[in-house]
C-alpha positions as CSV (number, residue, x, y, z in Angstrom):
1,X,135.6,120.8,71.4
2,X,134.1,117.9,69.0
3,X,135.5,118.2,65.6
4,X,132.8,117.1,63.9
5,X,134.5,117.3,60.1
6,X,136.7,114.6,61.6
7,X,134.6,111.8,60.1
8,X,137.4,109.1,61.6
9,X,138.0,110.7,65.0
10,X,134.9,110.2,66.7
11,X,132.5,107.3,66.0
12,X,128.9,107.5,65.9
13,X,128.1,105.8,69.3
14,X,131.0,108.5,70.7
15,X,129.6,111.2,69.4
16,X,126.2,110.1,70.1
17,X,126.8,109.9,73.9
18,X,129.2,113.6,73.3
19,X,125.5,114.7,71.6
20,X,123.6,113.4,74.5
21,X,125.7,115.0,77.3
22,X,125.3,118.5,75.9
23,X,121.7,118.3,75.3
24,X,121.2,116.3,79.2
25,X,123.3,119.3,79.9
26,X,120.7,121.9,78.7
27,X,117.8,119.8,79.1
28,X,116.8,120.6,83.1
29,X,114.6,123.9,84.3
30,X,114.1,125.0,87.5
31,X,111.6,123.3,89.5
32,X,110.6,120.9,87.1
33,X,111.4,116.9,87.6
34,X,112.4,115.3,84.4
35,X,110.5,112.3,85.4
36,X,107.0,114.2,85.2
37,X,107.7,115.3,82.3
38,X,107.8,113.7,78.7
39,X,110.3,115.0,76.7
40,X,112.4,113.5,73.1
41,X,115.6,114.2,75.6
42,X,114.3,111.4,77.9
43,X,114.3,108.9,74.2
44,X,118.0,110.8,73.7
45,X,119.2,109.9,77.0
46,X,117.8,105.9,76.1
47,X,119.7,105.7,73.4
48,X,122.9,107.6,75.1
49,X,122.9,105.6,78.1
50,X,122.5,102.2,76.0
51,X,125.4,103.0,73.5
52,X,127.5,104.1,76.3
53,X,126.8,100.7,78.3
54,X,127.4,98.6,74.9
55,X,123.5,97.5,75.3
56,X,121.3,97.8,72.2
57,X,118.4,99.9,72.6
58,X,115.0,98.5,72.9
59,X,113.3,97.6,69.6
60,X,111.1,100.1,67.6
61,X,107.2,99.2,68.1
62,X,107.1,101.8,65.0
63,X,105.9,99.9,61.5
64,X,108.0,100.6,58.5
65,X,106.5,103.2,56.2
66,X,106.0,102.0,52.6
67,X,108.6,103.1,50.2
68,X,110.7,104.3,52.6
69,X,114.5,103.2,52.4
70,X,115.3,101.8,55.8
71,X,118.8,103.8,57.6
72,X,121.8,101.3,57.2
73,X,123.5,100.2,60.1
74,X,124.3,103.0,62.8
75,X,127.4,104.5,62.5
76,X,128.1,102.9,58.7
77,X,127.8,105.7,56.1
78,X,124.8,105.3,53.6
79,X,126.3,104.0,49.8
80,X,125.3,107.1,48.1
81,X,127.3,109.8,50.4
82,X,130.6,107.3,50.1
83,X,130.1,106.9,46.3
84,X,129.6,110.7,45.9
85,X,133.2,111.0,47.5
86,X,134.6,107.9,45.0
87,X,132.8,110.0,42.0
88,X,135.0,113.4,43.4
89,X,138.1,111.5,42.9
90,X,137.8,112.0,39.2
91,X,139.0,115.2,39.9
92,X,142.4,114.4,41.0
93,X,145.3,112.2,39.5
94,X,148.6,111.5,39.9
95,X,149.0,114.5,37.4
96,X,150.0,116.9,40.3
97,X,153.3,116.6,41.4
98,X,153.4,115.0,44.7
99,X,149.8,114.5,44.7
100,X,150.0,111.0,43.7
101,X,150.8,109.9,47.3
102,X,147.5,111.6,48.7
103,X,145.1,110.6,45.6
104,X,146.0,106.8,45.6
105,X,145.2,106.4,49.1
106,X,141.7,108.4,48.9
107,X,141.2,106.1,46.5
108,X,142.1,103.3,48.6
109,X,139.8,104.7,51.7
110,X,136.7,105.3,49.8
111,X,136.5,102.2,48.0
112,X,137.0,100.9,51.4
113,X,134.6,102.8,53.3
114,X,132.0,101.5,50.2
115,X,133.1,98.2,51.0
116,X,131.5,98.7,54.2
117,X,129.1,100.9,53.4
118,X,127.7,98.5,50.8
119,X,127.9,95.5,53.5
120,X,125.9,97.3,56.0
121,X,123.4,98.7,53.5
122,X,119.5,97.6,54.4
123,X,118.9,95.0,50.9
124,X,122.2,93.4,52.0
125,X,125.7,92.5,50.1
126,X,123.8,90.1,47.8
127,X,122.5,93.4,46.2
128,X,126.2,94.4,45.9
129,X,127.2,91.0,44.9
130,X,129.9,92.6,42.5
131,X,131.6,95.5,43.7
132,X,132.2,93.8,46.6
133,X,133.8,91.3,44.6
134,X,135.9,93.6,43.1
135,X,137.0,95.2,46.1
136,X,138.0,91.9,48.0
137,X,139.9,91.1,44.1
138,X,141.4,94.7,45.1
139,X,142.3,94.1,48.6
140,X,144.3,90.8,47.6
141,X,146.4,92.3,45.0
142,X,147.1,94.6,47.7
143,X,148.0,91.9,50.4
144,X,147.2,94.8,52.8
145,X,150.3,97.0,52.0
146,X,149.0,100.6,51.8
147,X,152.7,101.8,50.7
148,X,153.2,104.4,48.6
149,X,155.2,102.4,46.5
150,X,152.5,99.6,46.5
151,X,149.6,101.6,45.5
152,X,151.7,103.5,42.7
153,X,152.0,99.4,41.6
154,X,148.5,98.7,41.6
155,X,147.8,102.4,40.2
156,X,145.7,100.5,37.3
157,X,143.8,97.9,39.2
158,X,142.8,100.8,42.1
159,X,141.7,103.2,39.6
160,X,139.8,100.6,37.9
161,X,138.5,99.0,40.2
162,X,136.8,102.6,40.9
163,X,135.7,103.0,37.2
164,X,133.9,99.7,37.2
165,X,132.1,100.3,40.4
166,X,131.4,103.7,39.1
167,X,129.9,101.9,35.9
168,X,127.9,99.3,38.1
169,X,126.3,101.9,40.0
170,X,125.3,104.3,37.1
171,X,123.3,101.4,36.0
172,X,121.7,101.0,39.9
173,X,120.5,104.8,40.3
174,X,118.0,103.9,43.0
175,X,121.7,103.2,45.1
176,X,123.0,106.9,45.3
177,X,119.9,109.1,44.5
């Protein structure tokens, strides 16, 4: 079974193709030959077949609409879900005993995940020019020791780094509504 509240066990080209077999899977009827008939499973099974060979798929003919967003990069989470999850840590702390542990490494992941979020996003990391800049600052301090011991260290710059971005994007509201 796919977990699909796992958001890091399955990636979205893996759990596109999972999504693909299971509708390929349901998709036939007796007597009828998929290839005389048109169907969206036969643009499912496109895109299936290409992420599972590590092709891209063939470009969209479709024009942009006006004042749509465009999607970020498949697979990378859009900035607004990942900064709603940032915002939820100001719900936690290190006030709980041994809670500290778990709440300094959320914090860690989702400034993470809006590192990359940001990077992939559709008007680029110029746009983010300073949270991103925040984040690498973070990372250093860090020197990529995700100890307990370290984070508890950098408690301050972590949960600062958080309440700036959280600052920055309260003044960008087109960025998370």
């Amino acid at each position: 079974m796919i977990n699909l509240r796992a958001r890091h066990t399955l990636g979205a080209p893996t759990l596109l193709v999972a999504l693909a077999s299971l509708l390929l899977s349901c998709s036939g009827s007796p007597g009828t030959n998929s290839s005389d008939v048109e169907s969206p499973v036969g643009d499912v099974r496109t895109t299936a077949s290409a992420s599972a060979t590590g092709q891209p798929p063939a470009p969209s003919t479709a024009e942009p609409t006006p004042g749509v967003t465009a999607e970020p990069t498949p697979g990378v989470e859009k900035v607004r879900d990942v900064f709603a999850r940032l915002q939820a840590t100001y719900n936690d702390g290190c006030t709980t005993p041994g809670n500290c542990e778990y709440f300094l490494g959320r914090v860690l992941d989702e400034l993470s995940s809006l590192d990359e979020s940001m990077k992939a996003d559709p008007q680029g990391p110029g746009h983010f020019k300073e949270p991103l800049a925040w984040i690498a600052e973070l990372r250093a301090e860090l020197g990529g020791d995700r100890s307990f011991g370290n984070l508890k260290k950098h408690q301050a710059l972590l949960t600062g780094t958080r309440d700036r971005i959280n600052t920055w994007m309260q003044g960008h509201p087109e960025d998370y509504r």
